[in-house]
C-alpha positions as CSV (number, residue, x, y, z in Angstrom):
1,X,23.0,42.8,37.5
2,X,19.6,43.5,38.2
3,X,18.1,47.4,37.9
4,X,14.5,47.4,39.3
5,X,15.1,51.4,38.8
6,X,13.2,53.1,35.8
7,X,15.7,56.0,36.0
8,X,16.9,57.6,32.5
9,X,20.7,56.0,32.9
10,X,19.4,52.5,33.5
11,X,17.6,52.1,30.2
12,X,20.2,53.8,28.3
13,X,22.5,51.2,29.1
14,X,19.9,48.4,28.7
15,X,19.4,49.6,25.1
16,X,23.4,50.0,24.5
17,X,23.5,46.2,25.9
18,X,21.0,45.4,23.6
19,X,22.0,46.9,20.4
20,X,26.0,45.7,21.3
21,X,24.3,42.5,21.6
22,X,22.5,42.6,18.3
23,X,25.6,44.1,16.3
24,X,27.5,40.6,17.7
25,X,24.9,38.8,15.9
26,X,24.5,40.6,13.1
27,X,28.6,40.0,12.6
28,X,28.4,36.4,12.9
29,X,25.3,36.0,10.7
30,X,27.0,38.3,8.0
31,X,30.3,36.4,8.1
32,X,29.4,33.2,7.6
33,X,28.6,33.5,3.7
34,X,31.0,32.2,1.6
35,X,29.3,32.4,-1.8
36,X,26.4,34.7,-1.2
37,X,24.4,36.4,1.3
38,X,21.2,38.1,0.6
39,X,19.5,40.6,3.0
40,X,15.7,41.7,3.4
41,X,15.6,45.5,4.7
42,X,12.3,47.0,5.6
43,X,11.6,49.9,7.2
44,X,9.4,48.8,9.9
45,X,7.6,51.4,12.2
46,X,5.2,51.7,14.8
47,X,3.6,54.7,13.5
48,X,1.7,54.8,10.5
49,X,4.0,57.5,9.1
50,X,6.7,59.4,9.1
51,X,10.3,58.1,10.1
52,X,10.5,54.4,10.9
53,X,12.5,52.5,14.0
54,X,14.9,50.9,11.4
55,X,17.8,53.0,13.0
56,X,17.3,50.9,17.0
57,X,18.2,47.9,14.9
58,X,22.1,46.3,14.4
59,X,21.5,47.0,10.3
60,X,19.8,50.0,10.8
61,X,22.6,51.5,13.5
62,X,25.4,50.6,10.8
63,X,23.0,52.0,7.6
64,X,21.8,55.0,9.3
65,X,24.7,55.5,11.7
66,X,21.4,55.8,15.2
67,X,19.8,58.4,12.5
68,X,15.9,58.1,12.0
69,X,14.9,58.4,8.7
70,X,11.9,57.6,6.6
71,X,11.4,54.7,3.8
72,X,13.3,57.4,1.3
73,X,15.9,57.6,3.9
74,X,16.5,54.6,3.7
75,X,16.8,53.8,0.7
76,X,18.9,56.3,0.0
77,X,21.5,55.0,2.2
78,X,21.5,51.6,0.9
79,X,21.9,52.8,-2.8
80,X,25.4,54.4,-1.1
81,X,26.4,50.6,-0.3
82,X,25.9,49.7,-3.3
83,X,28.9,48.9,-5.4
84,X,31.3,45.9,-5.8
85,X,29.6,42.9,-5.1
86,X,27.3,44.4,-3.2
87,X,23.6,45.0,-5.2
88,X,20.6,46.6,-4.1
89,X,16.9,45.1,-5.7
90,X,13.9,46.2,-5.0
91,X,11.0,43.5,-4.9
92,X,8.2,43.3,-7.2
93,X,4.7,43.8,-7.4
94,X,3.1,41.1,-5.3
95,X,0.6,38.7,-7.4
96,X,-2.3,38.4,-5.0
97,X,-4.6,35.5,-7.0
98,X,-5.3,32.9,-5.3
99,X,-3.4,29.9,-6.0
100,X,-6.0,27.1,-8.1
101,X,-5.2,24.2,-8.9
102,X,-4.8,23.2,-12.6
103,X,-8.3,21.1,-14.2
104,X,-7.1,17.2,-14.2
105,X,-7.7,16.0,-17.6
106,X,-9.0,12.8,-16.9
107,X,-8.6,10.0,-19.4
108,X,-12.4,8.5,-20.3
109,X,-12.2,4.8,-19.7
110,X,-13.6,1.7,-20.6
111,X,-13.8,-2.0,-19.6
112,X,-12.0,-4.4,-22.2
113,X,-14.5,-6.8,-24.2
114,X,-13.5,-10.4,-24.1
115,X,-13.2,-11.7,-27.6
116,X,-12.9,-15.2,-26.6
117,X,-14.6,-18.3,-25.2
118,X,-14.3,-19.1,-21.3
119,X,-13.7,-22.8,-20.5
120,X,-15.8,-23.9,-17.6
121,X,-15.6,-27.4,-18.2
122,X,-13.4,-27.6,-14.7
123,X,-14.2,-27.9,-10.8
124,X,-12.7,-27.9,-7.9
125,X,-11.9,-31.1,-6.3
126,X,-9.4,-32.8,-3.7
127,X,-6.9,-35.6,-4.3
128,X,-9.0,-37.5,-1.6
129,X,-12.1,-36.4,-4.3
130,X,-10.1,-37.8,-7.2
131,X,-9.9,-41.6,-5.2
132,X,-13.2,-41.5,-4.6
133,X,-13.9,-41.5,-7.9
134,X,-11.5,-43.6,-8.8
135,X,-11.0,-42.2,-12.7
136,X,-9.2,-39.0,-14.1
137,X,-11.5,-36.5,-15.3
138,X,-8.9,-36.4,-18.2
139,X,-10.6,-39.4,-19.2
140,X,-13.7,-37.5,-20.2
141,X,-11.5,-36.4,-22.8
142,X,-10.3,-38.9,-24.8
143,X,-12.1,-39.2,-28.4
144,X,-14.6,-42.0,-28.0
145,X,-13.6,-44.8,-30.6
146,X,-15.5,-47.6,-32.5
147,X,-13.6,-50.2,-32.0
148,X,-15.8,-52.2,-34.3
149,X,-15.8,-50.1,-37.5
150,X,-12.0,-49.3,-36.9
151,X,-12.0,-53.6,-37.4
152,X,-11.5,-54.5,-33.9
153,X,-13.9,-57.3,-33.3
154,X,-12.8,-58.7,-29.3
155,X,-14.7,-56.5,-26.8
156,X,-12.3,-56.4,-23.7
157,X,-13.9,-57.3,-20.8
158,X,-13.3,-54.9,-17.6
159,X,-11.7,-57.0,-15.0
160,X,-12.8,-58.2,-11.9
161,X,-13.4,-56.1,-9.0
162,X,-11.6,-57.4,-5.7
163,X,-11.4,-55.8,-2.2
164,X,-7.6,-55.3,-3.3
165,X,-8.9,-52.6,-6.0
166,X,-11.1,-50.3,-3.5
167,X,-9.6,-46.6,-3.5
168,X,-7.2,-45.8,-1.1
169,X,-6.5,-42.9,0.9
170,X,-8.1,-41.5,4.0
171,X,-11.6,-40.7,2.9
172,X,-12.1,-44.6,1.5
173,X,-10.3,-45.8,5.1
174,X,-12.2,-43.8,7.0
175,X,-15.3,-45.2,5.5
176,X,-14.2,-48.4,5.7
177,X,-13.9,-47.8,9.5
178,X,-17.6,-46.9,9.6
179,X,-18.7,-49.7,8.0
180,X,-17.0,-51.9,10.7
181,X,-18.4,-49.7,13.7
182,X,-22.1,-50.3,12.3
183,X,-21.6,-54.0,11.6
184,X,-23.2,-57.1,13.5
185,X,-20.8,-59.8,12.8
186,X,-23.2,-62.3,13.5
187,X,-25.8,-61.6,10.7
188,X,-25.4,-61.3,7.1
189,X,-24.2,-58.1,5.4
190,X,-26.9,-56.7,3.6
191,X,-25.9,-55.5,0.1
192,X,-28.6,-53.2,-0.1
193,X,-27.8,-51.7,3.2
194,X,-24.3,-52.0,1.4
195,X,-25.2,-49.6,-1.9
196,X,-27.0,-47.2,0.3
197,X,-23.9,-46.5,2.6
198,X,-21.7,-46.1,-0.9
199,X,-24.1,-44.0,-2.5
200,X,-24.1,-41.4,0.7
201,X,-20.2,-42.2,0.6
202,X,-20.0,-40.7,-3.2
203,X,-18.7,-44.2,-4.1
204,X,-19.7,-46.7,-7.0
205,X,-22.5,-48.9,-6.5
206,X,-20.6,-51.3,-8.4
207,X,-18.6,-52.0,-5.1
208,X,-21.8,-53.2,-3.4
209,X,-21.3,-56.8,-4.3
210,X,-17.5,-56.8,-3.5
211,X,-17.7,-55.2,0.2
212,X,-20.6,-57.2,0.8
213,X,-18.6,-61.1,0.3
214,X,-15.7,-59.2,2.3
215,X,-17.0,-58.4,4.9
216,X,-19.3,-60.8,4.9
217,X,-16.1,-63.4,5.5
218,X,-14.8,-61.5,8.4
């Protein structure tokens, strides 16, 4: 129902709905504990002084049965509910510092020293690289022998190269393949224009001589 009217009756019963309201409330919240239920009473005005509007509320209507009173009031009446399990405590002092954070202690530090030697005897490379090349840079290695004060007279002689020996892979074919796109089949192969196309290449000169008769037979 709706009461635009601003009579006396009318806000009575607004403020018994409310209050009946309130107390329904107030019921269910209080019931729900099972363990423990703690309460925080104040005795909120709005006037500076003098007796507070504690008693309009559902706890203040059951405390002070609609009675004002002031903060002394009050308390008086909850020191009466007090016994059983129920307990009254009154709240401290309230520390007003400012919160600050507690210094960091901050550990000095301080880069390790390396106590040993760095080996930078290595490079990056491909396997395409390694062909090239044509030897193991593990090679490099190996403890270089006198074969004739170890007694070992016979010098072994390196083998022939053939065309059947050239590095394989496909940086070696795809130079291959350049050297037959630049070729004039009717003239001689040059083995100096030979060299210089190895040497750009990052092959052995040593193959001049061998590419040179075998292509030169095509």
């Amino acid at each position: 129902m709706l009461d635009l009217g601003q009579d006396e009756a009318s806000l009575e019963l607004a403020e018994a709905e409310r209050l009946a309201e309130d107390l329904r409330l107030l019921y269910v919240a209080l019931t729900r504990a099972v363990w423990h239920c703690s309460l925080g009473v104040a005795p909120l005005s709005s006037r500076k002084s003098g007796n507070s509007d504690f008693h309009l509320s559902a706890l203040g209507r059951l405390l002070q049965a609609g009675e004002a009173m002031d903060a002394a009031g009050l308390a008086a009446r909850l020191a009466d509910f007090c016994h059983g399990d129920i307990a009254l405590q009154r709240p401290g002092e309230l520390d007003l510092t400012p919160w600050q954070a507690p210094a960091a202690t901050i550990p000095r530090l301080s880069a390790r020293e390396l106590q040993r030697r760095i080996a930078d005897d290595w490079r990056v490379t491909s396997y395409s690289g390694l062909q090239q090349h044509g030897f193991s840079g593990g090679q490099d290695l190996l403890p270089r022998l006198d074969v004739d004060a170890a007694g070992v007279g016979e010098v072994v002689e390196e083998p022939q190269l053939t065309p059947h020996q050239f590095p394989r892979g496909a940086a070696p074919g795809t130079f291959l393949h350049s050297l037959f796109e630049e070729l004039d089949f009717t003239q001689p192969v040059p083995e100096g224009w030979m060299a210089e196309k190895l040497q750009l290449s990052g092959f052995d000169a040593q193959w001049a001589p061998v590419l040179t008769d075998w292509l030169g037979a095509c």
